[in-house]
C-alpha positions as CSV (number, residue, x, y, z in Angstrom):
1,X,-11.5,17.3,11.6
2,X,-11.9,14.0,10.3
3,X,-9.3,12.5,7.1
4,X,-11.8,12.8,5.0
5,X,-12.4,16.7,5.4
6,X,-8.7,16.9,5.4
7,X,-8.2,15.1,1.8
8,X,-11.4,17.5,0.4
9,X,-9.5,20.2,1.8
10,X,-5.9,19.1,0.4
11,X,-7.5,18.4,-3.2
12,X,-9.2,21.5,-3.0
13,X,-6.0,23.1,-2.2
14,X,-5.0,22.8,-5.9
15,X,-5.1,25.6,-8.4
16,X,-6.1,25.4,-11.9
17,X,-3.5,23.4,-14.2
18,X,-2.4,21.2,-11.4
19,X,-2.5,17.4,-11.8
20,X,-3.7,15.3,-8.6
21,X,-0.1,14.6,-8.6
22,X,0.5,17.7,-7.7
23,X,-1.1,17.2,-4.2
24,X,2.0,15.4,-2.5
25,X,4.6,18.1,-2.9
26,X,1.9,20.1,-0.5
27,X,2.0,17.0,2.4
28,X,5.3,16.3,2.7
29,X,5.3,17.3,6.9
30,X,4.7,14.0,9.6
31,X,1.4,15.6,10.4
32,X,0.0,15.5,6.8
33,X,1.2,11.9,6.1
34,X,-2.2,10.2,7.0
35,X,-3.7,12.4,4.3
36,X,-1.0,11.8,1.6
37,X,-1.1,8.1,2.3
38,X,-5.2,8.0,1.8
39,X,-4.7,9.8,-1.4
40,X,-1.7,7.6,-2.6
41,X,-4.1,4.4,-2.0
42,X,-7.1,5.8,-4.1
43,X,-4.7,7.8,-7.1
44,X,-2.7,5.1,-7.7
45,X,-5.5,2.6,-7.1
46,X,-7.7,4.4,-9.5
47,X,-4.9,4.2,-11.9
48,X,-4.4,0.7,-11.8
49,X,-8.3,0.2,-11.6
50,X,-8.0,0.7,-15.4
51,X,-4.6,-1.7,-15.8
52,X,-6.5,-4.4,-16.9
53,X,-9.3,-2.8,-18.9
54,X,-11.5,-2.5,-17.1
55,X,-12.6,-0.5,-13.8
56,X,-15.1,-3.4,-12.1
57,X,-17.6,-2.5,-8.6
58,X,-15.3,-5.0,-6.9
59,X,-12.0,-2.8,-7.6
60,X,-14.4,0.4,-6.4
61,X,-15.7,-1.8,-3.3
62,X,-12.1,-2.3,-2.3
63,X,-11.5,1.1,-1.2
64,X,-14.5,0.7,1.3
65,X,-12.1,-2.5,2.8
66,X,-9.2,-0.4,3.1
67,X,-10.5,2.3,4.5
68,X,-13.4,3.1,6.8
69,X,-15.8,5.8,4.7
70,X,-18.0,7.3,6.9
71,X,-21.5,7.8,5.7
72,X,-21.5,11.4,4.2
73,X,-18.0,11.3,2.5
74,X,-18.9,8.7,-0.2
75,X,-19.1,11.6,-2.9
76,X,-16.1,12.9,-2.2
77,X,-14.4,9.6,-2.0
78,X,-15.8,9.2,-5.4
79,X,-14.7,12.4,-6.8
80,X,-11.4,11.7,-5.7
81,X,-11.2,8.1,-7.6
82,X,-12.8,9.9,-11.1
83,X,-10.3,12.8,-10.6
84,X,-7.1,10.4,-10.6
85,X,-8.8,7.9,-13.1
86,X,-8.9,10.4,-15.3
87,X,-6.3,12.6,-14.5
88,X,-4.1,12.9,-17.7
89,X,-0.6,12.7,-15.3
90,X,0.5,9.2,-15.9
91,X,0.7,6.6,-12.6
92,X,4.9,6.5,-13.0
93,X,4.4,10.7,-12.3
94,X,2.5,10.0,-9.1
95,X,4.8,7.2,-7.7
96,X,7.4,9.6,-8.6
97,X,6.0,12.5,-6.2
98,X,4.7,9.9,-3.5
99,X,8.4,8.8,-3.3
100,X,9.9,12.2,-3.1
101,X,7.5,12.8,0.0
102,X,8.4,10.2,1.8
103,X,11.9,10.4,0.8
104,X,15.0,7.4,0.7
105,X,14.6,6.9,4.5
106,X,11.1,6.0,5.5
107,X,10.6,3.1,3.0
108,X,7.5,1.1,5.5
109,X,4.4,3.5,4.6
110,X,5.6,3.0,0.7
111,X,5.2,-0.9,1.6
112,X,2.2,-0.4,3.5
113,X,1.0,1.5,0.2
114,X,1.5,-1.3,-2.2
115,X,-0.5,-3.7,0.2
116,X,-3.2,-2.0,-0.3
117,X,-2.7,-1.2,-4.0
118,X,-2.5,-5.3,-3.9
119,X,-5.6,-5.5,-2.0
120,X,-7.2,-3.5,-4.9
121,X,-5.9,-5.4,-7.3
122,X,-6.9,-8.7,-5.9
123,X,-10.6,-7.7,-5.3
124,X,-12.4,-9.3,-8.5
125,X,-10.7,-12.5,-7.6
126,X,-7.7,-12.1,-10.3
127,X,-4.4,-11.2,-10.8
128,X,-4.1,-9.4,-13.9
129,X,-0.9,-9.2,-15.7
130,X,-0.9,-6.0,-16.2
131,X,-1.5,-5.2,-12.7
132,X,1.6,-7.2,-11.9
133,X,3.5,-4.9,-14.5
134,X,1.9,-2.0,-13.0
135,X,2.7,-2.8,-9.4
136,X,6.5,-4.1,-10.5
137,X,6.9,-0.6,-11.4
138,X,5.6,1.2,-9.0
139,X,7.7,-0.5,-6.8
140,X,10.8,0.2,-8.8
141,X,10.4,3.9,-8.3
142,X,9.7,3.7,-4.6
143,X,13.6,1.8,-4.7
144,X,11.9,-1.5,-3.6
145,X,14.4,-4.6,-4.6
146,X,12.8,-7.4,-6.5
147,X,13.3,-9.8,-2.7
148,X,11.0,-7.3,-0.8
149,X,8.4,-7.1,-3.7
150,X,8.2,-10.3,-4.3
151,X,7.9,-11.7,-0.8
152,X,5.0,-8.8,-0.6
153,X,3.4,-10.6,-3.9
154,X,3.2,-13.8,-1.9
155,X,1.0,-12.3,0.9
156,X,-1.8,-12.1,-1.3
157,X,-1.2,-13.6,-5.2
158,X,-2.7,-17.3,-4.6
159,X,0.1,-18.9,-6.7
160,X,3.4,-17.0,-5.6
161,X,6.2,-18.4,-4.9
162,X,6.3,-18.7,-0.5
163,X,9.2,-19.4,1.3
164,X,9.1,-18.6,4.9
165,X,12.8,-17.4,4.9
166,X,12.1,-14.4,2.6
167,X,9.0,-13.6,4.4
168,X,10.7,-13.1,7.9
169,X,14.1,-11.3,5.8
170,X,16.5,-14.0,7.0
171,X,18.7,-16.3,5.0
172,X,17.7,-20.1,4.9
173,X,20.8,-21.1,7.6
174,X,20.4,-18.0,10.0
175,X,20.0,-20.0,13.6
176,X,16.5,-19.7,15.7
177,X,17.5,-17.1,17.5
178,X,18.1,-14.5,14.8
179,X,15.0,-15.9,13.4
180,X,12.9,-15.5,16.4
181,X,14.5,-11.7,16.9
182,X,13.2,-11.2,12.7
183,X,9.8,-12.7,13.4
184,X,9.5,-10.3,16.5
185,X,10.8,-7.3,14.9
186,X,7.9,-7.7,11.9
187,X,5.4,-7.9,14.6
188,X,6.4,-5.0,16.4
189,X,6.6,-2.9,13.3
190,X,3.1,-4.6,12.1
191,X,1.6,-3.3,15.5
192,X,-1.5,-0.7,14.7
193,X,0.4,1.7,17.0
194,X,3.6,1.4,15.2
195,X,1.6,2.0,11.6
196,X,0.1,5.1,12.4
197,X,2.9,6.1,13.8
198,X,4.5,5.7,10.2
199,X,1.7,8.0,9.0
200,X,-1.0,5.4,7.6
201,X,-4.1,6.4,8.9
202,X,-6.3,4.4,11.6
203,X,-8.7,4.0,8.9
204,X,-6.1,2.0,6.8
205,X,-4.8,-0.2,9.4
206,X,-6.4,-3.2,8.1
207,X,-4.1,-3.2,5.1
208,X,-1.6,-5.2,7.5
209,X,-3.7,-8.0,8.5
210,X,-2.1,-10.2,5.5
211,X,1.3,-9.2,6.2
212,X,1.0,-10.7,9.8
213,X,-0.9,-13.5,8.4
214,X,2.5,-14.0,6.5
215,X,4.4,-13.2,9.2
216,X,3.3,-15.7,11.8
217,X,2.8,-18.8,9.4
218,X,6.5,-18.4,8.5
219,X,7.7,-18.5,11.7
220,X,5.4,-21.7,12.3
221,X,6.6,-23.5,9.2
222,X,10.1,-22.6,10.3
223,X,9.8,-23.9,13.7
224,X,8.2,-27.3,12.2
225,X,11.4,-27.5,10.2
226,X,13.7,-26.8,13.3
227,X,11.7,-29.5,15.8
């Protein structure tokens, strides 16, 4: 069965009354994740869609970049952006439910999530600032600190604030070696294998190609500092 009979399945699941939202409390088990975590992208990426006004083809087109949409399951991917765009559950209610799924221990698929909600958001070439409040937000629910968002930020707003330090999680006078065991560690846990593991499907693997972008040109500015 592929994910996207599963997510037609899962949204179909709901009974009259129920908000989109609603969804998540029925995926909370490790083999439903890859179906939660496709319809967290495109709920919450729907919502934001409209954070700056305006829903644009280049926001839509986005979805198609972070996930693969076999030819068939267009409409229902479709459906399934209308339904949370106009679903009259507000975005803070769905972040709210997304976090309860996933719960205060397994904080890397929320991460994952907001890459690609960044990826959205980045798609018509701007950074809107109500996207920023939007994604600040949701952030704040999932229990995200202000260092970890903003050091996600940097992997894709042009303008943010880089330093290599925060990318890798180490503090400015940690010696190479604890650097180089950071650095490996993000790589490891950036590893498709490791993702899916996590719950993100295979379609959606793509959303980490930034982060270990990031990743690796910290740990080469670093070790241009150190020579």
């Amino acid at each position: 069965m592929s994910l996207w009979t599963r997510i037609t399945d899962a949204v179909s699941s709901l009974t009259a009354g129920d908000s989109l939202s609603d969804v998540f409390a029925k995926l909370r088990t490790p083999p439903e994740r890859s179906v939660a975590f496709a319809i967290a992208v495109i709920a919450l990426g729907a919502k934001m869609a409209k954070a700056d006004g305006q829903v644009t083809k280049d926001e839509v087109a986005a979805f198609r970049e972070v996930f693969t949409i076999p030819e068939g399951e267009e409409k229902n991917a479709g459906r399934l952006f209308n339904l949370a765009r106009t679903d009259v559950a507000g975005y803070e209610d769905y972040a709210r439910k997304i976090k309860a799924m996933y719960g205060d221990d397994d904080a890397a698929p929320l991460c994952e999530l907001l890459e690609g909600l960044f990826h959205i958001a980045l798609a018509d070439g701007h950074y809107h600032p109500n996207e920023d409040q939007f994604l600040t937000q949701v952030a704040a629910i999932f229990g995200m600190d202000d260092v970890r968002f903003k050091r996600l930020r940097a992997q894709f707003v042009p303008d943010a604030d880089r330093d290599p330090y925060d990318v890798l999680g180490v503090a400015p006078d940690a010696d190479m070696t604890e650097i180089r065991r950071a650095w490996r560690k993000l790589v490891r846990e950036t590893h498709p294998d490791q993702m899916m593991a996590r719950g993100v499907p295979e379609e959606a693997v793509k959303l980490a190609e930034k982060r270990m972008i990031a990743i690796n040109l910290a740990w080469d500015e670093i070790n241009e500092r150190a020579a």
